[in-house]
mmCIF entry with sequence, helices, sheets and N, C-alpha, C, O atoms, coordinates in Angstrom:
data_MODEL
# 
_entry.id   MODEL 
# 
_entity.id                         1 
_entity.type                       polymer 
_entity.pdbx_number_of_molecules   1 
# 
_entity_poly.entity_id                      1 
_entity_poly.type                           'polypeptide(L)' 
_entity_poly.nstd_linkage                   no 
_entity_poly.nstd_monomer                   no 
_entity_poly.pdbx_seq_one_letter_code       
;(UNK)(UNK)(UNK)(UNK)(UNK)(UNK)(UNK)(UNK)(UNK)(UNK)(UNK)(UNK)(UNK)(UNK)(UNK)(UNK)
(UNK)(UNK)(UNK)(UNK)(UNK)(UNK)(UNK)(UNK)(UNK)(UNK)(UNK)(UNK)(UNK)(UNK)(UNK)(UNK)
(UNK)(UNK)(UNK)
;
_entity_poly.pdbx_seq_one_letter_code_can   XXXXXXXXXXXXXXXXXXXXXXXXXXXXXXXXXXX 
_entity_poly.pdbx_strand_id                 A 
# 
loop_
_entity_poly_seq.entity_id 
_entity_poly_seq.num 
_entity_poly_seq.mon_id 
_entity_poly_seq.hetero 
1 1  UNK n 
1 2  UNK n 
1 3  UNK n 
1 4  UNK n 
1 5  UNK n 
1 6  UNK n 
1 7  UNK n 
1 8  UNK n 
1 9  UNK n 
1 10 UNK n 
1 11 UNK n 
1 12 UNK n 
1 13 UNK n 
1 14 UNK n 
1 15 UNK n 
1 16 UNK n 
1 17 UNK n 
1 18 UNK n 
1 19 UNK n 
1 20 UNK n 
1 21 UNK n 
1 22 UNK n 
1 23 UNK n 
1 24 UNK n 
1 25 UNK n 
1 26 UNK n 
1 27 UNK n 
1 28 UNK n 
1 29 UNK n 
1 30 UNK n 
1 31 UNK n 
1 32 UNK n 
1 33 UNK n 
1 34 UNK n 
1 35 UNK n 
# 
_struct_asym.id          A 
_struct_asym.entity_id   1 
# 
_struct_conf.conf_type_id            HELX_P 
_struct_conf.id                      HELX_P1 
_struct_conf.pdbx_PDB_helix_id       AA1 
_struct_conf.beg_label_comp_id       UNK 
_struct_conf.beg_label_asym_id       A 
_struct_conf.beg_label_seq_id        16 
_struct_conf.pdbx_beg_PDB_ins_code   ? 
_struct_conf.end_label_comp_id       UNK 
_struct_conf.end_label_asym_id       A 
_struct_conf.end_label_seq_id        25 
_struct_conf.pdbx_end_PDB_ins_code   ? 
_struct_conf.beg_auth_comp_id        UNK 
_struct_conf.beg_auth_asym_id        A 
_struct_conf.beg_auth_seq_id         16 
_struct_conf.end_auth_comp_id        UNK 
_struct_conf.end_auth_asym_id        A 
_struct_conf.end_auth_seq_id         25 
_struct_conf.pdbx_PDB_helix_class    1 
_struct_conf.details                 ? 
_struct_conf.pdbx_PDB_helix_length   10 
# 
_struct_conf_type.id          HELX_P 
_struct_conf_type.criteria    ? 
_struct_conf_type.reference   ? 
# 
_struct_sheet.id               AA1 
_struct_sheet.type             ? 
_struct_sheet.number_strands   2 
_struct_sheet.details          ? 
# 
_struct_sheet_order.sheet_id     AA1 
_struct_sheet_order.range_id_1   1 
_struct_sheet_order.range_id_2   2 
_struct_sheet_order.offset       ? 
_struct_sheet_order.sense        anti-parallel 
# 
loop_
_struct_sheet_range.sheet_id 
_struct_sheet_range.id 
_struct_sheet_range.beg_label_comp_id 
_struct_sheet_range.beg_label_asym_id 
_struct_sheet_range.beg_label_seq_id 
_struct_sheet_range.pdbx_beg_PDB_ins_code 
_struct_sheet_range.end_label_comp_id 
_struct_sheet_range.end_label_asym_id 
_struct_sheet_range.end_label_seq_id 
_struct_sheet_range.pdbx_end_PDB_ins_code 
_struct_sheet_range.beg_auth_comp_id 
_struct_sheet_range.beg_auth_asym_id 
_struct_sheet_range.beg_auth_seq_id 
_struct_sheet_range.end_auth_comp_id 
_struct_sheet_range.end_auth_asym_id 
_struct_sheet_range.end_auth_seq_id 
AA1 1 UNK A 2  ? UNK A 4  ? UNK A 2  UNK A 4  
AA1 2 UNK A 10 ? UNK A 12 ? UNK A 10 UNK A 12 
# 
loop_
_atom_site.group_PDB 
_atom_site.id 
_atom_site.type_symbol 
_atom_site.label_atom_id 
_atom_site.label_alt_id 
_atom_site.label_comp_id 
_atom_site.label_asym_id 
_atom_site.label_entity_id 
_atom_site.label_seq_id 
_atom_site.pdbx_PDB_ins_code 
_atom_site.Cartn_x 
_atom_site.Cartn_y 
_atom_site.Cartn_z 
_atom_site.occupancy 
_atom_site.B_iso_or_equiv 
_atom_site.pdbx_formal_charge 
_atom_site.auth_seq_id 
_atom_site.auth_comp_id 
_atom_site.auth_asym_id 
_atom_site.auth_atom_id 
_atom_site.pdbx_PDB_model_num 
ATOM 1   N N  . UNK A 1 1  ? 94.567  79.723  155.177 1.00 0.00 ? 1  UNK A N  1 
ATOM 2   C CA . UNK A 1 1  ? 93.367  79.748  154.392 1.00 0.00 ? 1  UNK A CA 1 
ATOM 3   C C  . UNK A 1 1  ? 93.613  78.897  153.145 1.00 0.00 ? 1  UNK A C  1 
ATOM 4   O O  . UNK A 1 1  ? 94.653  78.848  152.487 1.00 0.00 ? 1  UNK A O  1 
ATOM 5   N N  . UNK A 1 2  ? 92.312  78.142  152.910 1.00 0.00 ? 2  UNK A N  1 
ATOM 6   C CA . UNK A 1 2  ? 92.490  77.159  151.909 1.00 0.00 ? 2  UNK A CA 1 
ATOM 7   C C  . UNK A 1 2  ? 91.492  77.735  150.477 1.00 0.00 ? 2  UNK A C  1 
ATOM 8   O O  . UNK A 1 2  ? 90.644  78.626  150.497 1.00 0.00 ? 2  UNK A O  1 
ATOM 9   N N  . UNK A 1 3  ? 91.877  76.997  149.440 1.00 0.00 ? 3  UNK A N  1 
ATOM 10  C CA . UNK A 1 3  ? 90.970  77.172  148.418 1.00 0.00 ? 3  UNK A CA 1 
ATOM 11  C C  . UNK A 1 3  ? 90.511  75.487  147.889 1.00 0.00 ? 3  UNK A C  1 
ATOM 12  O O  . UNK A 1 3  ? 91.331  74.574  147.981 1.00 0.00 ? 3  UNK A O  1 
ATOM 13  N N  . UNK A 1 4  ? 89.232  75.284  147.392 1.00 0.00 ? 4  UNK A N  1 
ATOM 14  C CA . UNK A 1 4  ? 89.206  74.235  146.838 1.00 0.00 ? 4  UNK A CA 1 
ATOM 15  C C  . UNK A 1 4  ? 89.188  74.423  145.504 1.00 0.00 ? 4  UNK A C  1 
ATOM 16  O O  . UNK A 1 4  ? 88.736  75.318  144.791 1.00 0.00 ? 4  UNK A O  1 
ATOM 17  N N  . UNK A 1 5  ? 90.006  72.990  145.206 1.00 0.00 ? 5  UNK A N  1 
ATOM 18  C CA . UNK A 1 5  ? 90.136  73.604  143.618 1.00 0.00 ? 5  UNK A CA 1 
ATOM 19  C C  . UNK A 1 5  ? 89.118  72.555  142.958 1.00 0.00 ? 5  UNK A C  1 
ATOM 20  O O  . UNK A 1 5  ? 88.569  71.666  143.608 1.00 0.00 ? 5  UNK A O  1 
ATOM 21  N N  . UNK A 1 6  ? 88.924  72.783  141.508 1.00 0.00 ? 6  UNK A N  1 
ATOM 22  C CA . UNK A 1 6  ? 88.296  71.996  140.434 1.00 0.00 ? 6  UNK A CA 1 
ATOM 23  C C  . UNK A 1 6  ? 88.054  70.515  140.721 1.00 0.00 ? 6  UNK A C  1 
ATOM 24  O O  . UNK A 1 6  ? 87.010  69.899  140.506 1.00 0.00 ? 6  UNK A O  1 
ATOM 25  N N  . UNK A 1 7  ? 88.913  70.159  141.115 1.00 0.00 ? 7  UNK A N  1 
ATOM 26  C CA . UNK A 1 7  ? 89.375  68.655  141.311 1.00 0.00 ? 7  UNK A CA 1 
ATOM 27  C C  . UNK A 1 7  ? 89.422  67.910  143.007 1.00 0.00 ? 7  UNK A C  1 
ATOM 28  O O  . UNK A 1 7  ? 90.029  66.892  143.340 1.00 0.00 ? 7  UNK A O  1 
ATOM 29  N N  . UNK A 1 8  ? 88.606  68.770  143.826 1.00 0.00 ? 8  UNK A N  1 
ATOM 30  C CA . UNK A 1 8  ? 88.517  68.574  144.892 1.00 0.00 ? 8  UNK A CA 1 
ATOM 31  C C  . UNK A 1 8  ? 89.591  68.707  145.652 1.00 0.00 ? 8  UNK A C  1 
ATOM 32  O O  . UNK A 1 8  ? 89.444  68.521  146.860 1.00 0.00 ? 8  UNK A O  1 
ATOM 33  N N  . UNK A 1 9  ? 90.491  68.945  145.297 1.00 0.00 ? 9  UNK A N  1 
ATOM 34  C CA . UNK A 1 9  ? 91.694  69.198  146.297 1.00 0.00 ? 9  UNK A CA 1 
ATOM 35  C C  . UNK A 1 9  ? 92.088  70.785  146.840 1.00 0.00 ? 9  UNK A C  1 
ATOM 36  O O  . UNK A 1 9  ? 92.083  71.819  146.171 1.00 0.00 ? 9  UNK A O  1 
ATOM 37  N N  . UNK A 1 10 ? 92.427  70.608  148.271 1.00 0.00 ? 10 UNK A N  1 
ATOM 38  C CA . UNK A 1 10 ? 92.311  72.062  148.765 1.00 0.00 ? 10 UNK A CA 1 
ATOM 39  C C  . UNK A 1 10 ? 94.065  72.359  148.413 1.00 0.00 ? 10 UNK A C  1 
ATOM 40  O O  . UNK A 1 10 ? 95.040  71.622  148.267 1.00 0.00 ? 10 UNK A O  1 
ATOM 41  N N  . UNK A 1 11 ? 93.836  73.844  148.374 1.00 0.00 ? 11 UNK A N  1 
ATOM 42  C CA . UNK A 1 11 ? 95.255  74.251  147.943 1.00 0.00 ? 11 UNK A CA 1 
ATOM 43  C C  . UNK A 1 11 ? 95.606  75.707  149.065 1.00 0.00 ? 11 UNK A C  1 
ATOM 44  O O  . UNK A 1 11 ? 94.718  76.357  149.617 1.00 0.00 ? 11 UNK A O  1 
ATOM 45  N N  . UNK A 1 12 ? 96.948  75.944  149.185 1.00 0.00 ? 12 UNK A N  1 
ATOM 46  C CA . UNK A 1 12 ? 96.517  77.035  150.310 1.00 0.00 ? 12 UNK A CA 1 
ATOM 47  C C  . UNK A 1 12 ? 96.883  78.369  149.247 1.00 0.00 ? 12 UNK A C  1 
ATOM 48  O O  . UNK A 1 12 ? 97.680  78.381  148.309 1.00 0.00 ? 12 UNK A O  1 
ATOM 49  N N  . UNK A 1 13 ? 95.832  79.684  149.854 1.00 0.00 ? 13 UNK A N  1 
ATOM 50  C CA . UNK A 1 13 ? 95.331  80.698  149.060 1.00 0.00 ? 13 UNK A CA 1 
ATOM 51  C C  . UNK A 1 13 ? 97.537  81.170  148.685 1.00 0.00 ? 13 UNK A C  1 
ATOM 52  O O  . UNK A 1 13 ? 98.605  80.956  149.257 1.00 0.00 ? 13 UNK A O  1 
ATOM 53  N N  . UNK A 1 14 ? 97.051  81.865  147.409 1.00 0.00 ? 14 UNK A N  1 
ATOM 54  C CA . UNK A 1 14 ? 98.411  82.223  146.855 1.00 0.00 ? 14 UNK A CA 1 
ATOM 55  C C  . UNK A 1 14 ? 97.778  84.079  146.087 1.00 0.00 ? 14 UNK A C  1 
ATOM 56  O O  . UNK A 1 14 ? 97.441  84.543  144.998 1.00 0.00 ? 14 UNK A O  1 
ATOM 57  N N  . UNK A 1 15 ? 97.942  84.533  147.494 1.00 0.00 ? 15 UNK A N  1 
ATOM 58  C CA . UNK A 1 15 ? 97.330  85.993  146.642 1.00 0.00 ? 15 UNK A CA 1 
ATOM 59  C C  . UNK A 1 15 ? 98.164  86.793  145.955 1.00 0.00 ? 15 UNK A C  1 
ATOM 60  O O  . UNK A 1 15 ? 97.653  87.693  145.288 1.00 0.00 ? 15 UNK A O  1 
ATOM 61  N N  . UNK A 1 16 ? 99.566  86.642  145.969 1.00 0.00 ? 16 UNK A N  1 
ATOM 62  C CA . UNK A 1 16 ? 100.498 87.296  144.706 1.00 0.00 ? 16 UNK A CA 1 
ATOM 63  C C  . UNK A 1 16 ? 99.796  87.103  143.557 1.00 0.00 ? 16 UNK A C  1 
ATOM 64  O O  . UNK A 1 16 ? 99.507  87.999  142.764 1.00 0.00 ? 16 UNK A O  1 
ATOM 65  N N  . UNK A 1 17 ? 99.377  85.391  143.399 1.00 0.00 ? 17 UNK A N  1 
ATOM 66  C CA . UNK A 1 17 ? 99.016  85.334  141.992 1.00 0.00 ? 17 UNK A CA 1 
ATOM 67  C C  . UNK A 1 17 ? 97.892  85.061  141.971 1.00 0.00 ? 17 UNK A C  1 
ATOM 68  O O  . UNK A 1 17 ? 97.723  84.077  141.252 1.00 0.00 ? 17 UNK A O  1 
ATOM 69  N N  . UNK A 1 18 ? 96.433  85.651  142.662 1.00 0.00 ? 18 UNK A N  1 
ATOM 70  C CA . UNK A 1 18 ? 94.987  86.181  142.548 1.00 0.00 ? 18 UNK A CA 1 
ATOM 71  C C  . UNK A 1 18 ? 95.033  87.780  141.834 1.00 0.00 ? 18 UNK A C  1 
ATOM 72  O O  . UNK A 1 18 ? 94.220  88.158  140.990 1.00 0.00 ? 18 UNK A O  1 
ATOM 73  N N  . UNK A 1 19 ? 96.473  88.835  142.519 1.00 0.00 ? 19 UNK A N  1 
ATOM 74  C CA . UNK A 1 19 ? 96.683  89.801  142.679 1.00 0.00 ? 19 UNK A CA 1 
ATOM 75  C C  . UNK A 1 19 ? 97.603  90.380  140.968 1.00 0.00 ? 19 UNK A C  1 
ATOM 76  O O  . UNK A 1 19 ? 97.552  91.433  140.331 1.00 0.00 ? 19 UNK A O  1 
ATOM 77  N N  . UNK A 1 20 ? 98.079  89.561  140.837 1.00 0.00 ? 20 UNK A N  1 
ATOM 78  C CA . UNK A 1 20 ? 99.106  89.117  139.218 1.00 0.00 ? 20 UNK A CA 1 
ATOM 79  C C  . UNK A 1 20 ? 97.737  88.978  138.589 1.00 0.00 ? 20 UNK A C  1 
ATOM 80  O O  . UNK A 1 20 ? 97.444  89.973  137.926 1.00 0.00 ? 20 UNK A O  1 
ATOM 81  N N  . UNK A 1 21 ? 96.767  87.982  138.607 1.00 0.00 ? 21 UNK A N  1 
ATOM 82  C CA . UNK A 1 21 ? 95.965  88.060  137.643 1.00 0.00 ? 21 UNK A CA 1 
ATOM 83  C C  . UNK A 1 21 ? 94.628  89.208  137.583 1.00 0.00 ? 21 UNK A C  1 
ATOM 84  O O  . UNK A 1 21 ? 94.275  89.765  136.544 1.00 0.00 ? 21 UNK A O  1 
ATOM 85  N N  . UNK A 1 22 ? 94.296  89.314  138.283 1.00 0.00 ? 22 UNK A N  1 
ATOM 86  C CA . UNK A 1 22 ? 93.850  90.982  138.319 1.00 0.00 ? 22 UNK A CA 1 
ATOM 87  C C  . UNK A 1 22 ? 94.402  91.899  137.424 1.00 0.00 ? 22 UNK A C  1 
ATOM 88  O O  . UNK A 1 22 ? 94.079  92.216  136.279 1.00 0.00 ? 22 UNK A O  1 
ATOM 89  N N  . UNK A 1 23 ? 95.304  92.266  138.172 1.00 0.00 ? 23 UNK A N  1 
ATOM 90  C CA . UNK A 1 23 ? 96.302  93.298  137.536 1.00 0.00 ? 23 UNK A CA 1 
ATOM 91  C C  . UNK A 1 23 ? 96.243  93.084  136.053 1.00 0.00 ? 23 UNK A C  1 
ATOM 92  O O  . UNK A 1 23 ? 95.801  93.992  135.349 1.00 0.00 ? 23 UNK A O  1 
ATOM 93  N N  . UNK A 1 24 ? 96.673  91.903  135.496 1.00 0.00 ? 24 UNK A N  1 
ATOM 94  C CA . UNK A 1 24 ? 96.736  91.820  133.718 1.00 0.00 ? 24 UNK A CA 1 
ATOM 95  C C  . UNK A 1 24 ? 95.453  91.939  133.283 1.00 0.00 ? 24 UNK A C  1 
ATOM 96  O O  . UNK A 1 24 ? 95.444  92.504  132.189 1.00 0.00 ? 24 UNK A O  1 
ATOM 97  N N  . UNK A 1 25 ? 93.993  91.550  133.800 1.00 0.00 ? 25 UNK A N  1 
ATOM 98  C CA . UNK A 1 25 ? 93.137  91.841  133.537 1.00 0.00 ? 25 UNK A CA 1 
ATOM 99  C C  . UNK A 1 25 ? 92.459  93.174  133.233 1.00 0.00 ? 25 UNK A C  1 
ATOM 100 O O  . UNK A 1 25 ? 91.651  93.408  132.335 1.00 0.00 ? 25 UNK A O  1 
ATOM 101 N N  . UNK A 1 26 ? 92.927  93.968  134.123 1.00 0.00 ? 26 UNK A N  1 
ATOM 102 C CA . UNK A 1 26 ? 92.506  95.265  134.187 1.00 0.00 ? 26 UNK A CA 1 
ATOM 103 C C  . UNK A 1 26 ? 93.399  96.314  133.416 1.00 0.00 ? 26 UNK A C  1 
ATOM 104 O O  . UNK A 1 26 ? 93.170  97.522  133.341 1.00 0.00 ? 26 UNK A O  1 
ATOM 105 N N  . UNK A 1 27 ? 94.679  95.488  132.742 1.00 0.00 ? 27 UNK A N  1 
ATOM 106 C CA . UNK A 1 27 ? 95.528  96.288  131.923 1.00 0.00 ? 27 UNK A CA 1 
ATOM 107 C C  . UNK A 1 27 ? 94.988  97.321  130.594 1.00 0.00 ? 27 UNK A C  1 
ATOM 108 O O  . UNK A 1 27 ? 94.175  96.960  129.743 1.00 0.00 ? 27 UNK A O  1 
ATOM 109 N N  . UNK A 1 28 ? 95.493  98.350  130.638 1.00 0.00 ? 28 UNK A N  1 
ATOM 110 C CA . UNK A 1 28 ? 94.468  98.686  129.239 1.00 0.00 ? 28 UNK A CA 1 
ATOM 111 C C  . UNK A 1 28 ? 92.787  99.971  129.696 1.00 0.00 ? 28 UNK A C  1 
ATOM 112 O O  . UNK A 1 28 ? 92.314  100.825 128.946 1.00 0.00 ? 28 UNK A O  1 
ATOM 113 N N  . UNK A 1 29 ? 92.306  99.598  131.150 1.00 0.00 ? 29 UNK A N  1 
ATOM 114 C CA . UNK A 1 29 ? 91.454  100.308 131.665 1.00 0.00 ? 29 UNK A CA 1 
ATOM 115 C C  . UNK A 1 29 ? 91.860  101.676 131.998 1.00 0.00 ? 29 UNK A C  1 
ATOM 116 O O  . UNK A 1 29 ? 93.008  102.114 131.919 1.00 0.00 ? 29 UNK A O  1 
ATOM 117 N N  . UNK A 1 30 ? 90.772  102.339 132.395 1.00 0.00 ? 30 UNK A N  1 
ATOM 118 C CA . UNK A 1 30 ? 91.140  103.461 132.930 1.00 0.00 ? 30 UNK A CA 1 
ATOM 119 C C  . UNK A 1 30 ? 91.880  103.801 134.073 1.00 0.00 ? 30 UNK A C  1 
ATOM 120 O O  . UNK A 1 30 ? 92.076  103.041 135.021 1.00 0.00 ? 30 UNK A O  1 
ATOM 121 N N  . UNK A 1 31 ? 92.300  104.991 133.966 1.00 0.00 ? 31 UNK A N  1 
ATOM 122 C CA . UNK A 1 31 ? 93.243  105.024 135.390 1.00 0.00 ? 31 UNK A CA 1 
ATOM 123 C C  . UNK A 1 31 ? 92.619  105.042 137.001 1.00 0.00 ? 31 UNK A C  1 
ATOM 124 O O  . UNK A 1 31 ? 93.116  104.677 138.067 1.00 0.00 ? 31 UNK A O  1 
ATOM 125 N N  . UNK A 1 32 ? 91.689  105.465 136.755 1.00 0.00 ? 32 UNK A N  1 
ATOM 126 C CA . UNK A 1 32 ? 90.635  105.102 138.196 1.00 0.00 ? 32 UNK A CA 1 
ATOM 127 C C  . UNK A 1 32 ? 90.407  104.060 138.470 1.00 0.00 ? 32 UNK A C  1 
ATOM 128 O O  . UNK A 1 32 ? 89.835  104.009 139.559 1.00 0.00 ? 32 UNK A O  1 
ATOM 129 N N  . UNK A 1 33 ? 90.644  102.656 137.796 1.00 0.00 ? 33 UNK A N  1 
ATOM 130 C CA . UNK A 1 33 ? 90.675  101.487 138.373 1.00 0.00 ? 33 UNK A CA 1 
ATOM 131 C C  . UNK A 1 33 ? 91.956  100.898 138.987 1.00 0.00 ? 33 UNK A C  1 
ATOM 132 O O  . UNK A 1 33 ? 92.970  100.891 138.289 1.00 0.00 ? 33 UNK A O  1 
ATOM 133 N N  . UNK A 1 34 ? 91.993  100.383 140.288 1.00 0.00 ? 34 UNK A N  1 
ATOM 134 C CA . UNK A 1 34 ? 93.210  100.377 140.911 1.00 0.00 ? 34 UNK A CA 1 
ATOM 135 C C  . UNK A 1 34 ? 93.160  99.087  141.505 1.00 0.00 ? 34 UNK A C  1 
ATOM 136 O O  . UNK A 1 34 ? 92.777  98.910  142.662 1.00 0.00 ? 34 UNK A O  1 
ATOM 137 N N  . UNK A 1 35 ? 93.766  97.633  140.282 1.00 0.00 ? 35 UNK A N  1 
ATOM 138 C CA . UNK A 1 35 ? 93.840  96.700  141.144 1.00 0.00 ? 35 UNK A CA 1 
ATOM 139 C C  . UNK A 1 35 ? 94.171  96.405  142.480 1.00 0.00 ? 35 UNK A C  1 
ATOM 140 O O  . UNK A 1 35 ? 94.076  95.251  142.899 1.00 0.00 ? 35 UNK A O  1 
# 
């Protein structure tokens, strides 16, 4: 599975770090949210 990026170029999906940035996002929320 591919992603296209900004710049037209496809990149292949990297969900550690879709999953990494989630996670820091949601840092700080309540505990019922479960990246």
């Amino acid at each position: 599975m591919f992603v296209l990026k900004r710049d037209s170029k496809k990149e292949p999906v990297m969900f550690d770090k879709i999953t990494a940035r989630v996670r820091n996002m949601c840092y700080g929320l309540s505990s019922h949210v479960d990246p």
